[in-house]
SENU-163123 format. One record per residue (C-alpha): residue number from 1; residue in one letter; x, y, z. Coordinates in pm, whole numbers, plus 32768, in hexadecimal, padded with zeros to 4 digits. Each point is the difference from the previous one (the first is absolute). Layout:
BEGIN
<rec><resi>NUM</resi><resn>a</resn><px>X</px><py>Y</py><pz>Z</pz></rec>
...
END
This chain:
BEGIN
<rec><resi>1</resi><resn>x</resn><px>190B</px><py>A397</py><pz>5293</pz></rec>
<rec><resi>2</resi><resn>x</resn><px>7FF2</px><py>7F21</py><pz>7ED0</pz></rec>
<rec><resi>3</resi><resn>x</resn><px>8132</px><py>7FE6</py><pz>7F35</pz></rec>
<rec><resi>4</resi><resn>x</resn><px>7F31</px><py>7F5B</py><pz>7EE3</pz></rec>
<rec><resi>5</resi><resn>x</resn><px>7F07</px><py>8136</py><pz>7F86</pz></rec>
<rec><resi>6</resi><resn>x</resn><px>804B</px><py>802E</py><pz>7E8B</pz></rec>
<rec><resi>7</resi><resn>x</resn><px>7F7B</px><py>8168</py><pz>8011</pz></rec>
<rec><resi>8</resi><resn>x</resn><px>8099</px><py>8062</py><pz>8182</pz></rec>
<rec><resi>9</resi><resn>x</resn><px>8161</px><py>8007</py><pz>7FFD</pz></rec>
<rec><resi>10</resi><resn>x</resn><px>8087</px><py>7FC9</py><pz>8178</pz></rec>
<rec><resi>11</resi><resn>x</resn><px>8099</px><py>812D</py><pz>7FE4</pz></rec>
<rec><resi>12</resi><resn>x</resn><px>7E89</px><py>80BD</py><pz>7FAF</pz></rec>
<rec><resi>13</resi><resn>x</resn><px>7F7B</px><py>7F07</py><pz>814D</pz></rec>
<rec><resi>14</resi><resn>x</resn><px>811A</px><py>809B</py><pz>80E8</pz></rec>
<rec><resi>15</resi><resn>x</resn><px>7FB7</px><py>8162</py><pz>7F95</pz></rec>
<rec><resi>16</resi><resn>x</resn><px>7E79</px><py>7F9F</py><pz>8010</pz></rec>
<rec><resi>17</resi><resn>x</resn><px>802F</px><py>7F74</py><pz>8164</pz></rec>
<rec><resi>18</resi><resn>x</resn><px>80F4</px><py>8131</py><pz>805E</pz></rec>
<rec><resi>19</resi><resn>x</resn><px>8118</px><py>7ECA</py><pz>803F</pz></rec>
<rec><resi>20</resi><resn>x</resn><px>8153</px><py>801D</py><pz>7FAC</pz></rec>
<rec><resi>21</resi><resn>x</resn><px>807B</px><py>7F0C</py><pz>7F35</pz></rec>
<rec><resi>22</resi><resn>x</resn><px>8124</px><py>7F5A</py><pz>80BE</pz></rec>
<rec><resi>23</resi><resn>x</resn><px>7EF5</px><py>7FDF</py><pz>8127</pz></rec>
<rec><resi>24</resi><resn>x</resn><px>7F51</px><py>7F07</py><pz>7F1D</pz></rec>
<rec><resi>25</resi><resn>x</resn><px>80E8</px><py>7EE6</py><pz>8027</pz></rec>
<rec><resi>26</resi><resn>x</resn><px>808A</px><py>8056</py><pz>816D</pz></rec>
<rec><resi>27</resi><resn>x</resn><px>7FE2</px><py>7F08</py><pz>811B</pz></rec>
<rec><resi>28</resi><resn>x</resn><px>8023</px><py>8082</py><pz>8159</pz></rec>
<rec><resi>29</resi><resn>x</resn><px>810D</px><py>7F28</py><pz>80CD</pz></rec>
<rec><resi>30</resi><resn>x</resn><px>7FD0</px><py>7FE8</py><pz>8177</pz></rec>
<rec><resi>31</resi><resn>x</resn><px>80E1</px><py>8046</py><pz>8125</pz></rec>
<rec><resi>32</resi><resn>x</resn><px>8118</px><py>7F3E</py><pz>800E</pz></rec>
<rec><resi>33</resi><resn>x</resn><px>8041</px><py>7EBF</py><pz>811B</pz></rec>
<rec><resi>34</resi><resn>x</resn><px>80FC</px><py>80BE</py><pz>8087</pz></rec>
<rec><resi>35</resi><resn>x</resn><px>7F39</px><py>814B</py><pz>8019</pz></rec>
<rec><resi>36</resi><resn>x</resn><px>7EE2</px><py>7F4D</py><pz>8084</pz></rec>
<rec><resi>37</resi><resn>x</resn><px>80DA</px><py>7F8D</py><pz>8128</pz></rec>
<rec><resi>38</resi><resn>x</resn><px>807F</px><py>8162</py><pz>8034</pz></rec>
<rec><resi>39</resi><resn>x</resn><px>7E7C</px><py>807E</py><pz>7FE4</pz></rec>
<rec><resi>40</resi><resn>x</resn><px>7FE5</px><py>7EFB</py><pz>80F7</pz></rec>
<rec><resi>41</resi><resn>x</resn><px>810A</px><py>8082</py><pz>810A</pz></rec>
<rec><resi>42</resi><resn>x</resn><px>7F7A</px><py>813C</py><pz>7FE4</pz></rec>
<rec><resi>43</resi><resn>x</resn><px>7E9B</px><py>7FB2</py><pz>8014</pz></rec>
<rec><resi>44</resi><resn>x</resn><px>8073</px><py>7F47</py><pz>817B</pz></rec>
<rec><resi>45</resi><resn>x</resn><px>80DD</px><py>8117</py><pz>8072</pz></rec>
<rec><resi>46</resi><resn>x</resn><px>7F02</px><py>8125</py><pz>7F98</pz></rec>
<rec><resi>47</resi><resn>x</resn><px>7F10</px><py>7F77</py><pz>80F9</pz></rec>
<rec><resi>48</resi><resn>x</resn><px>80EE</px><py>8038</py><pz>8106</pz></rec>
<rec><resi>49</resi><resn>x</resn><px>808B</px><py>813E</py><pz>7FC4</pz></rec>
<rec><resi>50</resi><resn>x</resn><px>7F02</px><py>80CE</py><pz>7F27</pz></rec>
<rec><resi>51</resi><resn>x</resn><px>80EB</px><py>8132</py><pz>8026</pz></rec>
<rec><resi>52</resi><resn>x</resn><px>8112</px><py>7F57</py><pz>7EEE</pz></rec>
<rec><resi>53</resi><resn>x</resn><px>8043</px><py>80C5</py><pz>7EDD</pz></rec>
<rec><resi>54</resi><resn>x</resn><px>80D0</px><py>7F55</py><pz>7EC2</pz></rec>
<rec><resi>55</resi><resn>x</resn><px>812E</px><py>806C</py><pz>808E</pz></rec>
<rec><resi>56</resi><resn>x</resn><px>7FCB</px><py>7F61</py><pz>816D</pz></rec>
<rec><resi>57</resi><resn>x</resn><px>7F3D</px><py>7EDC</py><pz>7F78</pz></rec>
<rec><resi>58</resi><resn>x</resn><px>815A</px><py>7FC5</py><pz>7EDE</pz></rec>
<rec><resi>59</resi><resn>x</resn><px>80CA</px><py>8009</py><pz>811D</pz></rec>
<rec><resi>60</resi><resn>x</resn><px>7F5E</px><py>7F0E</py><pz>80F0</pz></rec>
<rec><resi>61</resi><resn>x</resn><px>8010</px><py>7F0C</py><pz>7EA1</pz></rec>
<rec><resi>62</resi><resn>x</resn><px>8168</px><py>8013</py><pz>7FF9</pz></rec>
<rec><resi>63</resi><resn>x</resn><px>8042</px><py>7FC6</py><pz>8191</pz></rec>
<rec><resi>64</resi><resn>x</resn><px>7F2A</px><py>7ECE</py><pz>7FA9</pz></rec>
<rec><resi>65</resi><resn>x</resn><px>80E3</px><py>7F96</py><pz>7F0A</pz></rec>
<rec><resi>66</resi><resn>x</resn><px>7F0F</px><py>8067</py><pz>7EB4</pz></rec>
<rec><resi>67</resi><resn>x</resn><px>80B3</px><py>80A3</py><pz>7EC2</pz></rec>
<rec><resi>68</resi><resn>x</resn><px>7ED6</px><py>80F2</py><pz>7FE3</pz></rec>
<rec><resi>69</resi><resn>x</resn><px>8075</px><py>8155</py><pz>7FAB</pz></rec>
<rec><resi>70</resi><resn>x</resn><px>7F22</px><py>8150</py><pz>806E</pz></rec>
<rec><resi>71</resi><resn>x</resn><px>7F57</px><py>805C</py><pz>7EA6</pz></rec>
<rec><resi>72</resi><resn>x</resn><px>7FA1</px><py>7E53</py><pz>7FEE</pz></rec>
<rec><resi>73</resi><resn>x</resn><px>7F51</px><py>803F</py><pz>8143</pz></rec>
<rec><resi>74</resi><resn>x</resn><px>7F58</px><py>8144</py><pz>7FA2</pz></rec>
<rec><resi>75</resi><resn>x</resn><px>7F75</px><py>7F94</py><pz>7EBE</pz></rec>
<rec><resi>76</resi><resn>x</resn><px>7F69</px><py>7EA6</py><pz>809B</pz></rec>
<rec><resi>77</resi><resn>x</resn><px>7F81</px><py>80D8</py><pz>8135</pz></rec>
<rec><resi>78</resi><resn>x</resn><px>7F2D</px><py>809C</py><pz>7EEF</pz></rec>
<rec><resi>79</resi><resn>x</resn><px>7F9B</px><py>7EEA</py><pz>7F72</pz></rec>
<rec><resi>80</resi><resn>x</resn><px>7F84</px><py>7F79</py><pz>812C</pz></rec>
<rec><resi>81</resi><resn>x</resn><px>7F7E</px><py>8173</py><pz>8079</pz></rec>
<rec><resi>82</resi><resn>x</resn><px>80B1</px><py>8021</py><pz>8139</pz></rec>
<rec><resi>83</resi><resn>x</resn><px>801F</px><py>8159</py><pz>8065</pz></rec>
<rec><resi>84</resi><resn>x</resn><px>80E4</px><py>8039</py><pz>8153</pz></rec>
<rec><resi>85</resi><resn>x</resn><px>7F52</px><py>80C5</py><pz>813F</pz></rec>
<rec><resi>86</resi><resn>x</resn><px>80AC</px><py>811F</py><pz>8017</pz></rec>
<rec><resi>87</resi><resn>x</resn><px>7FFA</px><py>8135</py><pz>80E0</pz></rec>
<rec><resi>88</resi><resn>x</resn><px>7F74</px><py>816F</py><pz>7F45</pz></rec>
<rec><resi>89</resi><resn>x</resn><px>8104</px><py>811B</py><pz>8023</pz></rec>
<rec><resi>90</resi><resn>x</resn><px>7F69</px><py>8114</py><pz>80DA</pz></rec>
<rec><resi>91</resi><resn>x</resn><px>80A1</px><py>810C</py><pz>7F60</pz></rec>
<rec><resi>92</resi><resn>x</resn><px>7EC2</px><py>80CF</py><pz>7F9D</pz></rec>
<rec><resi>93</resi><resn>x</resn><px>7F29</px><py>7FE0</py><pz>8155</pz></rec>
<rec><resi>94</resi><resn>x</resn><px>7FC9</px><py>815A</py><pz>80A5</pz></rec>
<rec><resi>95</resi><resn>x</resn><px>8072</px><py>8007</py><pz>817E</pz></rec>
<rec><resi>96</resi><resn>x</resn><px>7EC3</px><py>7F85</py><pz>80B5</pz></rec>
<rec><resi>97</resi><resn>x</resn><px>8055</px><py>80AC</py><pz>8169</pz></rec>
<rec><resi>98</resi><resn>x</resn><px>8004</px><py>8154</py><pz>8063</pz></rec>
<rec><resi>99</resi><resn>x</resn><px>813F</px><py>8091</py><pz>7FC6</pz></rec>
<rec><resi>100</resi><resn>x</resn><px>7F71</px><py>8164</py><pz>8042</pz></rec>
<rec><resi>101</resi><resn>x</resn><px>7F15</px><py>8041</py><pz>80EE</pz></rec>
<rec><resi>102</resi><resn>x</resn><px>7FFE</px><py>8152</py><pz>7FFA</pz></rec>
<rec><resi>103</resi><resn>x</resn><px>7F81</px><py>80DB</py><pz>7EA7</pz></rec>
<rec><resi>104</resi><resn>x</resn><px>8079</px><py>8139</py><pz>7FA2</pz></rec>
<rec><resi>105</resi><resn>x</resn><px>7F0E</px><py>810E</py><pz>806A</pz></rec>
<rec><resi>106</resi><resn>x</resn><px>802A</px><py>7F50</py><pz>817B</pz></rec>
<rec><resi>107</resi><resn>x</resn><px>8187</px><py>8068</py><pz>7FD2</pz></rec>
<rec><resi>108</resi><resn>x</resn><px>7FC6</px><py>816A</py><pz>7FA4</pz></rec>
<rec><resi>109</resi><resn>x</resn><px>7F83</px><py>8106</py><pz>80EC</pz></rec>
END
């Protein structure tokens, strides 16, 4: 992007480059010290217990004395990609033994 082309407006570059505008002059900030501490905590107690959700791993913050509310820890658990270990619901799974042994032409004379 050159802001000094006499015959491309910046405007004419952004819709060139398929770039809004306002995402010309945007600078990306980082994580903050104290969320990188927090990322930190996590990091260490997600190695010990795999099986914490954002609700467990919030919880354990604040017994440790963090202010680190639920939705804080969800969104930097994404950020770092941490997904929890968790047990599938076997709600769908047919009944694997034999409940009846006999059929129905054995039954009937």
């Amino acid at each position: 992007m050159k802001a000094d082309l006499p015959d491309l407006s910046v405007r004419r570059q952004c819709s060139l480059l398929s770039l809004a505008r306002s995402s010309l002059h945007y600078q990306p900030r980082g994580e903050s010290a104290e969320n990188l501490a927090f990322m930190e905590i996590i990091d260490r107690q997600f190695l010990e217990t795999p099986w914490y959700g954002s609700r467990q791993m919030a919880r354990h913050m604040q017994r440790e004395g963090h202010r680190c509310g639920r939705h804080r820890v969800r969104r930097l658990m994404r950020l770092m990609r941490l997904v929890p270990i968790f047990q599938e619901p076997k709600t769908s799974k047919k009944y694997s033994g034999t409940r009846f042994t006999r059929t129905f032409s054995e039954t009937w004379p």
